[in-house]
VMD Tcl script that draws the C-alpha trace (Angstrom):
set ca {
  {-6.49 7.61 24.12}
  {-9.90 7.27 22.60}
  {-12.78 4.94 23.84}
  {-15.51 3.34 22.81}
  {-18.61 1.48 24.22}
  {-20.85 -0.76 21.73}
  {-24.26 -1.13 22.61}
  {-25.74 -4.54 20.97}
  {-29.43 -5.59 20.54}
  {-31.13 -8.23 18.71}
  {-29.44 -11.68 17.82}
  {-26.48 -13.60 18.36}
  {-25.08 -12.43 14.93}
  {-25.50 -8.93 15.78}
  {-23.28 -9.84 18.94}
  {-20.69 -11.00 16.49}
  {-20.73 -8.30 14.35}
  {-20.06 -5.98 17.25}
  {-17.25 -8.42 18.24}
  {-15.89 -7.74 15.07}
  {-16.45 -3.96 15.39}
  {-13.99 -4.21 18.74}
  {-11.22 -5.69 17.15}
  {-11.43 -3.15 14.24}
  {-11.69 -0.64 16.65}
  {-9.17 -2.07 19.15}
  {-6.88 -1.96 15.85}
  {-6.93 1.55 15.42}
  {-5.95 2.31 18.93}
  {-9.38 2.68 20.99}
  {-10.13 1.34 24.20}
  {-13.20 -0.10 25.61}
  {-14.82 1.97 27.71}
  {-16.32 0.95 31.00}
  {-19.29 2.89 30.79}
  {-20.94 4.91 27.72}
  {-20.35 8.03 29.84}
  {-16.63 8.05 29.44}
  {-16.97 6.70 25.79}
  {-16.08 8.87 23.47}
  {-17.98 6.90 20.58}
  {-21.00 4.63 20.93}
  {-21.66 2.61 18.53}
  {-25.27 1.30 18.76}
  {-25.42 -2.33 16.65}
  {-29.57 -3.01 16.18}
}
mol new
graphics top color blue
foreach p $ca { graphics top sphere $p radius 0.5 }
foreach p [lrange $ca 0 end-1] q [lrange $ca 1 end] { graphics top cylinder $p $q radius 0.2 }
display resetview
């Protein structure tokens, strides 16, 4: 199973926005990760 890790800088709507990047990417089967080293995509939300 694939996993992800979001990285999220800046304001609180760029914390939402990566909220809504989890559940999209929760949707299509990914897991969070617990760390970016066993992530196999970061997404970095600046």
């Amino acid at each position: 199973m694939n996993k992800y890790h979001i990285i999220t800088y800046g304001c609180q709507m760029n914390k939402s926005d990566s909220e809504r990047i989890a559940t999209i990417l929760e949707s299509k089967n990914y897991q969070p990760a617990s760390s970016e080293n066993e992530a196999d995509l970061i997404v970095v939300n600046m």
